[in-house]
N, C-alpha and C positions, 0 to 999 in steps of 0.2 A: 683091272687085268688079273686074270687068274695064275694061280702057281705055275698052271701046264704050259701057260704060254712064253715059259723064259725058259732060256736056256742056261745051263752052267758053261755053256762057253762060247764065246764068239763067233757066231756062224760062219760069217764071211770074214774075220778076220779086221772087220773094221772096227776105229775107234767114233765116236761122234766127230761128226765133222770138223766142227770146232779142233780137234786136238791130234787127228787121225792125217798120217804123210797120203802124199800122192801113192805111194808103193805099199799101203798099209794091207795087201791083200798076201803078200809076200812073205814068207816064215825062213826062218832060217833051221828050223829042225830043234834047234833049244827046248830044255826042259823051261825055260821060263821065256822063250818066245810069245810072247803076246803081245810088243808093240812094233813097228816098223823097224826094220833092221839099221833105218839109217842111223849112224856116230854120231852126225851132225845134231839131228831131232835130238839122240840120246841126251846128247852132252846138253842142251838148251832144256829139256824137261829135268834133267837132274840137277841143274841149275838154281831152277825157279825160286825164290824167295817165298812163294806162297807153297802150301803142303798140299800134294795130287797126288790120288789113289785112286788106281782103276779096279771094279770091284766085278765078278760075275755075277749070273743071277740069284746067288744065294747069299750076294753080299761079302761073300769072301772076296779080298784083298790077292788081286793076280799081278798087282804092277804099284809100285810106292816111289817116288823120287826121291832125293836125299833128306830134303827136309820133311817129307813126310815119315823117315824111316827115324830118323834121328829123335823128332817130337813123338812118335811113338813106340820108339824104343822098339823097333824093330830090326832084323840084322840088316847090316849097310850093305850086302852085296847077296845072292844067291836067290834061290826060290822062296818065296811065302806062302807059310802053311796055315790054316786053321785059324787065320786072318781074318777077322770081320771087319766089315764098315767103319769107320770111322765114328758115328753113332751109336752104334753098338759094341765100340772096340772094350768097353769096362767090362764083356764077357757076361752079361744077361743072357737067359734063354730068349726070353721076349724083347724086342725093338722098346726102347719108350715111348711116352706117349710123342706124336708132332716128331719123331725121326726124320729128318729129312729124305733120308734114301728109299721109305716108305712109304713118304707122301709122292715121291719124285717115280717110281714105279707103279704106283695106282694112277696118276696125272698124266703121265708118259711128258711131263713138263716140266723145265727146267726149277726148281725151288731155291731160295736162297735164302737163310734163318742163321737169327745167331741165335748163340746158345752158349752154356756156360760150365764147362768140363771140370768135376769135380775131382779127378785125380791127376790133372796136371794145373790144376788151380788157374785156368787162362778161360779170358771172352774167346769164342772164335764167330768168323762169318763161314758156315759154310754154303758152302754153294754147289748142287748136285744134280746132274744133265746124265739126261736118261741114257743108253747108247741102244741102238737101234739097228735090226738088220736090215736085208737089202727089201722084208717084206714089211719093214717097218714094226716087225716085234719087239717085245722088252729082251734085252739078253745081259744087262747090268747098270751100273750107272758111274760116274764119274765123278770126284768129288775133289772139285778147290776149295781148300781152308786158309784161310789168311787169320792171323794172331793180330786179333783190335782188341787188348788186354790192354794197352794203353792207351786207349783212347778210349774205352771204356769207364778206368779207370781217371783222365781226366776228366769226362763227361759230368763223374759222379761227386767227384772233385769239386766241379766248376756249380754243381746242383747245390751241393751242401754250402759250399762258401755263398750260392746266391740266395740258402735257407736261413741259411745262418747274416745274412746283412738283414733280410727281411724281419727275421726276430727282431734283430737288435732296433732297427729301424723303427717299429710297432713299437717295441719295449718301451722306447724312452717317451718323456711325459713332453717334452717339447713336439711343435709339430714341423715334421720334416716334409721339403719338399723338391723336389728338382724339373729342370726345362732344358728338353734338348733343344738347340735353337736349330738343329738340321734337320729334325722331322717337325719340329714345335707340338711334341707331344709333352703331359705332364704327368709328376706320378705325387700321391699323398699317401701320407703314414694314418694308421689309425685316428692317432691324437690329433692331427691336425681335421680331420675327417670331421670326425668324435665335435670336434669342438669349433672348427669356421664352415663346415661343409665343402664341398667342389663342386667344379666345375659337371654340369651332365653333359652325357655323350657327345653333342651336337656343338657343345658351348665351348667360345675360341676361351684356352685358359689363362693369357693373358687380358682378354677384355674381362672376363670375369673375376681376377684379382684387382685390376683398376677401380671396378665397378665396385669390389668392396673395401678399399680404403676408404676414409671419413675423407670428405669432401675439404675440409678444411688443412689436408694433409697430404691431398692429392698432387697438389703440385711439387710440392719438394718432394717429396718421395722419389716420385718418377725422375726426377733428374738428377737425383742421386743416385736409383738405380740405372740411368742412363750413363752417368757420366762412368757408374765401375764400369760397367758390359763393356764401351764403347774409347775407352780409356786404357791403360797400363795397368791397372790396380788387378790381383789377384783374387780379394778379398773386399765385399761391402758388405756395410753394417748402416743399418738403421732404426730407428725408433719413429713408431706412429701408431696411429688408431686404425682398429681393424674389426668388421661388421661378426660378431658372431653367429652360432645359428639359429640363436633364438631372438640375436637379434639388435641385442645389447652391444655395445661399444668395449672393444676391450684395447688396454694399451701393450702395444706388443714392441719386441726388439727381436729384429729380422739381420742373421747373422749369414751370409753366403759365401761360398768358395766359388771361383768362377775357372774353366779349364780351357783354354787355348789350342788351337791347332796350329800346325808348322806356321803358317802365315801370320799366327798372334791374333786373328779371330776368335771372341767367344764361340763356344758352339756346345758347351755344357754348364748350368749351375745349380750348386746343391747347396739348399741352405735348412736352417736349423729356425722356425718361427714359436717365441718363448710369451706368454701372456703374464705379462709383468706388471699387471693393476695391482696386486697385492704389495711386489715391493716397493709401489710409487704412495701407498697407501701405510706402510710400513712405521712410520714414523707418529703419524696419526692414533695407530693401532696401539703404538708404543705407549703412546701417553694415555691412550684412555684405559689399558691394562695399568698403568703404574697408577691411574686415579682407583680401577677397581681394588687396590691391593690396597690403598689408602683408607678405603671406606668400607674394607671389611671387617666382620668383628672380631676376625683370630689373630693371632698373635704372631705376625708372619718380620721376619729378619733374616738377616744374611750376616755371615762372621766369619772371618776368616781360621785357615785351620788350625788355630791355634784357641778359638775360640771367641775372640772379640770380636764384638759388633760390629759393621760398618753401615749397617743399614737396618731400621726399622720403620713401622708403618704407624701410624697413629693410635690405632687397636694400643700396639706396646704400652704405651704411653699409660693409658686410661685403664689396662687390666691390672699393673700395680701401682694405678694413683697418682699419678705424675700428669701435669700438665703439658698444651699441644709442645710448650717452645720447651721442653726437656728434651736431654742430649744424653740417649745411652750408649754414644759410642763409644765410650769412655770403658762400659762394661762390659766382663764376659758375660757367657749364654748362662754358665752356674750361678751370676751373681745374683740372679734372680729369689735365689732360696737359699740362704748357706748350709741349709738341712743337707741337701741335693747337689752342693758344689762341686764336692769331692767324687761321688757316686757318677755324675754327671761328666767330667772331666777326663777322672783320670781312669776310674773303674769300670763304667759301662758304656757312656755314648759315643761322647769321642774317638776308643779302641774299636767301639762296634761298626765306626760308619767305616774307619781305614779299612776293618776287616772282610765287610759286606756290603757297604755303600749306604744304607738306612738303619735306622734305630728308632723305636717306637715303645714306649712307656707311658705311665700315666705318672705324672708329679705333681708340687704343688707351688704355687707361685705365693711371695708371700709380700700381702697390700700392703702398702704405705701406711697403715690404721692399723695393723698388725693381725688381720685378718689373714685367712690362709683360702685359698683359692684353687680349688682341684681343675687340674688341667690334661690334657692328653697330649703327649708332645710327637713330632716327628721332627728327626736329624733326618739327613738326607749330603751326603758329602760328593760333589761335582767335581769330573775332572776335565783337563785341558784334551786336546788334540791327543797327546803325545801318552795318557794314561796318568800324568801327575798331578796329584791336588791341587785345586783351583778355589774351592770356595765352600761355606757348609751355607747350607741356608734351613731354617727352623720352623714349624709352626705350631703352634699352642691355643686349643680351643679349653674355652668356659664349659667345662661339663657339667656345673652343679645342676641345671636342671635335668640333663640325662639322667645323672646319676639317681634323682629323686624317681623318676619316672619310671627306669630301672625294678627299683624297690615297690612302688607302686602296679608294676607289671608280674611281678613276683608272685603277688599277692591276688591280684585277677587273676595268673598262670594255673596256681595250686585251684584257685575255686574254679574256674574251667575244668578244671582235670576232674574236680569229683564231681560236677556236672556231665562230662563226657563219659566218664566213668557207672554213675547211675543211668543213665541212655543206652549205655553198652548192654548193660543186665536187662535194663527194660524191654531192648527190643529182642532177649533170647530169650525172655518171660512169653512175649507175647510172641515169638516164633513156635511154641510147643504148644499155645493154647488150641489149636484147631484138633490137631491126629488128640489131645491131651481128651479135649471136650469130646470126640468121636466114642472116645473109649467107654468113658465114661456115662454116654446118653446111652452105652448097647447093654453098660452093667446094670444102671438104673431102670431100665424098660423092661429088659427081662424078671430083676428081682420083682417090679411091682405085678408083672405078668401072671411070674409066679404066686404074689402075695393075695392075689385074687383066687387062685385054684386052691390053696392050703386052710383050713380049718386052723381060727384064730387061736384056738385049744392047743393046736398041738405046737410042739418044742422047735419045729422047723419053721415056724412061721417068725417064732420069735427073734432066729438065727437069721430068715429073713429080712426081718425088719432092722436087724444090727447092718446087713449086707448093705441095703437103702439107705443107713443113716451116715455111715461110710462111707458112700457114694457123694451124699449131700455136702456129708462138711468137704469131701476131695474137690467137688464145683464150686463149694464157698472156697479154698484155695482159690483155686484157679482164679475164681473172681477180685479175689485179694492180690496176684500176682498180677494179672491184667490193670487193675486200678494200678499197681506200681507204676506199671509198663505204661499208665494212660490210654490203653488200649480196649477196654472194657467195654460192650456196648450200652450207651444211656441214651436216656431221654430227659432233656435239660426241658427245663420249665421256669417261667417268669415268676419267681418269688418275694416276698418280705421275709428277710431273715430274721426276724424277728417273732414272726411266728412261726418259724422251721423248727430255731431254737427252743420257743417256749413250749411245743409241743413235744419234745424230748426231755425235758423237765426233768418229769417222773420216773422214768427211764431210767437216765442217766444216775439219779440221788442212788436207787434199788444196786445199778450199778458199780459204785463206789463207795457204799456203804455210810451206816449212818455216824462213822465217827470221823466221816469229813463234812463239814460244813461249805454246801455247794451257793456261793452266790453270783447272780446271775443280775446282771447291769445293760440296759437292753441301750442304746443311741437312740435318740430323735430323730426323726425324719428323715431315717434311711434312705438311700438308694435302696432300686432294685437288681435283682440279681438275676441269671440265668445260669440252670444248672439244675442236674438232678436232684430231687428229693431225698434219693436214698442217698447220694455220694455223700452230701452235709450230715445225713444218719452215720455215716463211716467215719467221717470225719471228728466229729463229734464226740462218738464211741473210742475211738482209736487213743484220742489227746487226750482223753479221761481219765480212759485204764492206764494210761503211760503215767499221768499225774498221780490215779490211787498207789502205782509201784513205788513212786517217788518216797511217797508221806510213808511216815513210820508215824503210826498210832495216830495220836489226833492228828489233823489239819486243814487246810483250808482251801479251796477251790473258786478257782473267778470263771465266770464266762460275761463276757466283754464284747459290741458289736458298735461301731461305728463307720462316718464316712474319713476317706482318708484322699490326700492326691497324693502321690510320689511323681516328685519331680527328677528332673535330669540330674541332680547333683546328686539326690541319694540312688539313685540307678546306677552311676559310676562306680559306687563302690557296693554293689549288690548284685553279683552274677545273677545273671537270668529275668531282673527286674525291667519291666517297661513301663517310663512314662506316661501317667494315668492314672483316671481317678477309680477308687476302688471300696468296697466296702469289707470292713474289718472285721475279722470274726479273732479272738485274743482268750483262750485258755491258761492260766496262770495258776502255778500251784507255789506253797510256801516249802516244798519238801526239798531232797537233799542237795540237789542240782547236778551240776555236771563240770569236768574239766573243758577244756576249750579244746584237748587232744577229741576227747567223747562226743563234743561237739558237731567238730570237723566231720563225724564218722556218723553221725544220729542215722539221716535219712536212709543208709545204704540198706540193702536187702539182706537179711538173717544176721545183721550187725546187732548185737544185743547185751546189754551187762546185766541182765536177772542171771542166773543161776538155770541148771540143765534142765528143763520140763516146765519153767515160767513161760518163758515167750517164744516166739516162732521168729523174731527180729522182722517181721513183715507190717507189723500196725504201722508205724512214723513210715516205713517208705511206702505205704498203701496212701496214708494221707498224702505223700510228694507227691504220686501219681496224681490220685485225682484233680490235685491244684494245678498241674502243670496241665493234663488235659483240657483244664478250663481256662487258662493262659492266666493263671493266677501265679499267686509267687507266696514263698512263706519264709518265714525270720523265725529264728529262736535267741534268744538271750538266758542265759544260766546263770548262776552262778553256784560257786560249792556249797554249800550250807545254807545258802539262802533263796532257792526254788529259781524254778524255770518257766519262762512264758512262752509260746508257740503263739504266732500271729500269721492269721491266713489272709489275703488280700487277694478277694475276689472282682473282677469285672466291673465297673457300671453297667448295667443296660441298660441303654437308653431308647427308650418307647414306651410303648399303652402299657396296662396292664393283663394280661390273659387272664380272661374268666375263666372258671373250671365249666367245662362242659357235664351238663346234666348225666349222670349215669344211667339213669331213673331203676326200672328193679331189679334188683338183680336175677337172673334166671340161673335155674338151676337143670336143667336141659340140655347134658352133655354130651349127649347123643344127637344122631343126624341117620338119615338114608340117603345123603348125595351120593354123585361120584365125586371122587378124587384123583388127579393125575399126581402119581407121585414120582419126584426123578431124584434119588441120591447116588452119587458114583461110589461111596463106601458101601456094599454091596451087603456085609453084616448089616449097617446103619440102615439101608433099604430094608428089607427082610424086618425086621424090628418094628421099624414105624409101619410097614405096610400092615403087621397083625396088629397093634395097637389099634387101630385106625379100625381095623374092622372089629374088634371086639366091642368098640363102640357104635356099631353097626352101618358105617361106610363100606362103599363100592369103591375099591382101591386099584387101579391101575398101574403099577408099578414100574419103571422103566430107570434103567444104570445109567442113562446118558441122556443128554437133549436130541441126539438123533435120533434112537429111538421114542420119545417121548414124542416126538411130532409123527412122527410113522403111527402111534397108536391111538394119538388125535385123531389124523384122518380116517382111521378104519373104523376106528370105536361108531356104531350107528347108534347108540343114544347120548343125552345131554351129560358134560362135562360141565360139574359147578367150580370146582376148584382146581388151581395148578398149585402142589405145595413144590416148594423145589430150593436145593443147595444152590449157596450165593455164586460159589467157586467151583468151577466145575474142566475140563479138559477141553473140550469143544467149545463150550461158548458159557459165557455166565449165566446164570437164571435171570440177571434183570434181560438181557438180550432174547432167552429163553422165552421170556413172556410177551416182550414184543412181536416175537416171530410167531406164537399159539394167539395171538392174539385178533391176528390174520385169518385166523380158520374158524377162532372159537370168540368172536366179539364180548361177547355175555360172558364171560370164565372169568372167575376173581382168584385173587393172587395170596398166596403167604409164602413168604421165604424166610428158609433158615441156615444158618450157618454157625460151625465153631470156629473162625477166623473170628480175628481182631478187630476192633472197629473202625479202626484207620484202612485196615481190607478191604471190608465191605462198603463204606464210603467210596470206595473209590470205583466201585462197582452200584453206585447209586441206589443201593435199598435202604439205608438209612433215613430218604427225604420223608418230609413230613407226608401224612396221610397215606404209606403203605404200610402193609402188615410184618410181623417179621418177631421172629421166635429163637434164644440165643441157647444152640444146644450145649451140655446137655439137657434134657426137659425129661419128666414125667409124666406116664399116660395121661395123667387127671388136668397137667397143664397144659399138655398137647390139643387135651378134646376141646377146652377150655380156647385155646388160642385159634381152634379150626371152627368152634361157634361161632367164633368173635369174627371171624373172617368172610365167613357164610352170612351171618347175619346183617354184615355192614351193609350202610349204604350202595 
């Protein structure tokens, strides 16, 4: 109904029927005439117990009874002004939401809603009838309010008291259950639910408790709960077996309250059902815990708080020497040690348990044989119900093996750390080799670029050739720092090291000169070995010049190679060593040696005791590398003044032997007129090998990425010989790279390069036997060399 259709005031003067006199058409001329003149009606609506307000159609308040004027604090007698609804009487411009006298004028139908008035803190119902004229328009509405604040308030009373039984109910680990016997419905707790199941919907719940009593317990049961129901008794109590839900038999004691009506008929029981297999088993449990404490090896007793024994275990007996029939109840806890008697008593255990409850120390119990016996002990001080001392009870474990192990673990701890410590280095060695090697292939390709356009005469060539040889030793780093790191890339080969070493010989003598006397002791019928050729050149090099620094003036030089196993017992005390047979490679010099502090420290990286401008500290941890890349292991023994050995224990391989493949002539042919796809994402590094490549008279196709690289495959209309291309790449890797050109270009051979690490590229599959692959940085002459090789293959 719209605003236009009410009126502010009573057309004809009536009320709704409901409330409106026979004479209600009738005015008496009053400024607050608007209900029937009759005294009677008056006196009976001003009466009413419930709060009535007649309102017009704008909601304002034209007529209040007493208790309506009173609960809203309106004046008890005269006209009402500026009065709204009942709903709206907190003086909002807007109605709230669900007003009844809003819904009740949109409806033109009686509404009745309670609702809950915030500024007289009360429930109320109200209840509000449309008033209507004689053509059945809105022209206000009427409202009975009745105060159900207490019955409200019991309502929510009687909710919470039946929230709060149902908590308590669940809560407890018993399970509860109750039967009214007037509707013979039943009700179960969690626990009892949880753990016998019930009765489903359809299922009478006395047949289904019968049904799960043990058969053997069925009939007394029942007639004990027969005779309470059906009896004087308030209260039955029984014990029997009861089906759980999985299935199993449990022994239960069923505790019930039973509640009487006038006549002394049952017709409610509530009872409490407890699974009491544990304390029927209690006794049992008892003894075979007092056998467990018997037969343990610690040292477990009980004394009272004064200190003396009243109980100990067998263990006591046998940890200070005493036989099973000895009786230390005779002694206190301190007697044990007179060292610890006093300390134990009166200064620290004793006062600590009154003051804390426990006390934990390590002491020493002292043997019958006058042996002393490291113990760890715990007090532990019990008290009664009431908070007052009850009992101490003790127990004292055998640490000496801990305590060795301890020591032992020590000792592994420190050599793990400088193990985990050289691995730390290694892998930020070999984190820098890539962008390191980038750098490096752009300075060395251009210098040689250059060294080809300059006239060997003149003084920039020579400045050249220093740039190039700077270059060379900066990659020999690198390669040095990588061997640390184990990350290097090789080519392992099936050797006799026997002739690895004897062909370094000469080498080596030139190397350390001729006032050491180098002798060299080869083994019998070696194993063979796998492993790079040059790594044992490093190797080799490295433990020499470290032994020529040693000697002062004359001295003497071993090299030593045999087969060795290491077993598990010296692997225990050799971080990093694995069980296995291995062949011996043994450098020993008679020079100055080393302390076992210097020791500790040999392998690490730029660690060094030569003097500023002797050493780089990188040889000894170049050799760790390489040994550890080949899962070898090395030992050094020193001593001060009487030289130092360095022993390397390499691998067995066990298989054939590899023949060396024919090389046959060597060519001298470093030039080509292929094509070449070339892809490096360093875009310097591109540019660089791309003119190399063609100053050796290649057709170079260049491309930043493998997207583009397959875009200029396709378009390219003559033959592609070769894909050179970077292992790592953003898009996709080159081994992937060449799988995918391989699709287009079947006939195209492959060489890949990269300055990652070798553990990188592995994992990117160009390392497998029989592909190509070139570890920058590189030089044009190695470059042309490595793209012949590639062209040329098979």
């Amino acid at each position: 109904m719209s605003t236009d259709d009410r009126r502010p005031d009573d057309a004809d003067g009536s009320l709704d029927r409901g409330l409106a006199a026979p004479d209600a058409n009738k005015r008496d001329g009053g400024d607050d005439a608007r209900l029937p003149p009759s005294a009677e009606w008056e006196g009976l609506f001003d009466n009413l117990t419930d709060m009535v307000t007649v309102h017009d159609g704008q909601f304002n308040i034209i007529h209040a009874n007493r208790s309506a004027r009173r609960m809203l604090s309106l004046p008890l007698s005269g006209r009402l002004t500026d009065s709204k609804c009942f709903a709206c009487y907190h003086g909002t411009e807007k109605p709230p939401a669900g007003c009844p006298s809003c819904r009740c004028a949109e409806t033109l139908e009686e509404i009745v809603s309670e609702v809950f008035e915030p500024h007289l803190n009360r429930y109320l119902e109200v209840r509000a009838i449309p008033r209507l004229d004689a053509h059945r328009r809105y022209i206000g509405v009427v409202h009975v309010v009745r105060d159900i604040t207490e019955r409200k308030r019991a309502e929510q009373a009687q909710r919470e008291s039946d929230e709060q039984y149902r908590l308590a109910v669940n809560a407890t680990n018993d399970g509860m259950w109750d039967i009214n016997f007037r509707d013979g419905t039943a009700r179960f707790n969690t626990s009892y639910v949880e753990a016998f199941g019930r009765p489903s919907e359809n299922e009478d719940p006395w047949l289904w408790w019968i049904d799960h009593v043990h058969p053997d317990d069925r009939d007394r049961t029942l007639s004990s709960f027969d005779a309470a129901v059906n009896g004087p008794a308030d209260v039955w109590k029984c014990e029997y077996r009861f089906r759980r839900i999985d299935g199993t038999w449990a022994n239960t004691y069923d505790h019930a309250y039973i509640r009487r009506d006038s006549t002394g008929k049952a017709d409610y029981v509530i009872g409490a059902l407890a699974d009491i297999t544990e304390r029927t088993s209690r006794e049992e449990e008892k003894a075979r815990l007092l056998a467990i404490i018997e037969e343990s090896p610690d040292f477990i007793g009980v004394a009272d708080v004064q200190g003396n024994l009243q109980y100990h275990n067998r263990a006591a007996k046998h940890m200070v020497g005493l036989p099973d029939d000895a009786d230390l109840s005779h002694m206190k806890i301190g007697d044990m040690h007179p060292a610890w008697a006093a300390k134990l008593i009166e200064e620290e255990g004793i006062p600590a348990i009154f003051r804390g409850g426990t006390w934990r120390n390590e002491n020493v119990l002292l043997h019958r044989n006058g042996s002393e016996i490291p113990v760890s002990q715990v007090l532990v001080l019990h008290r009664n119900s009431t908070g007052e001392p009850k009992f101490i009870s003790t127990i004292m474990r055998d640490i000496t093996a801990p305590r060795r192990a301890e020591e032992e673990q020590a000792t592994l701890q420190t050599q793990l750390q400088q193990a985990q410590k050289m691995e730390s280095i290694g892998r930020l060695a070999g984190g820098v080799a890539h962008d390191f090697n980038n750098m490096l292939g752009v300075i060395l390709g251009h210098t040689e670029l250059a060294l080809e356009q300059v006239d060997p005469a003149l003084s920039l060539h020579v400045d050249l050739e220093e740039i190039r040889n700077a270059t060379m030793r900066s990659a020999d780093l690198t390669r040095q720092l990588l061997a640390f790191a184990r990350k290097q890339a090789v080519a392992p080969k099936v050797l006799h090291l026997n002739d690895t070493v004897a062909g370094m010989l000469r080498m080596l003598q030139r190397l350390i000169g001729e006032n050491i006397d180098l002798k060299w002791q080869p083994g019998e019928d070696l194993w063979l070995v796998k492993v790079d050729p040059s790594q044992i050149d490093q190797i080799l090099a490295n433990l020499c010049v470290n032994a020529r620094d040693a000697i002062s003036g004359v001295g003497k030089m071993t090299l030593e190679t045999g087969n060795s196993t290491l077993d598990e017992g010296y692997c225990a005390s050799h971080t990093g060593c694995v069980p296995g047979e291995y062949v011996r490679l043994a450098v020993g010099d008679d020079g100055s040696g080393m302390t076992p502090e210097t020791v500790a420290h040999v392998f690490e990286p730029f660690f060094t005791t030569k003097v500023m401008g002797k050493g780089t500290g990188l040889g000894l941890a170049t050799v760790y590398g390489i040994v550890k890349q080949n899962s070898g292991y090395i030992d050094v023994n020193s001593e001060l003044n009487l030289g130092t050995t360095f022993t390397v224990y390499l691998p067995r391989h066990v298989g054939e032997d590899e023949k060396a493949r024919p090389e046959g002539a060597a060519t001298t042919m470093l030039r080509g007129d292929e094509t070449i796809l070339l892809v490096e994402d360093e875009l310097s590094f591109l540019t660089l090998t791309r003119r190399m490549l063609e100053e050796r008279g290649y057709t170079v196709l260049a491309a930043s990425g493998p997207g583009e690289a397959l875009r200029l495959a396709r378009e390219h209309a003559g033959k592609i010989h070769l894909l050179m291309t970077d292992v790592v790449m953003p898009e996709m890797d080159g081994r992937a790279l060449a799988t995918s050109l391989l699709s287009v270009l079947p006939l195209v051979k492959c060489l890949f390069m990269s300055g990652y690490t070798t553990d990188v590229i592995a994992q990117h599959g160009v390392l497998d036997e029989g592909l190509h692959f070139i570890q920058k940085p590189f030089g044009i002459d190695s470059l042309a060399a490595k793209v012949r090789e590639a062209l040329d293959a098979g």
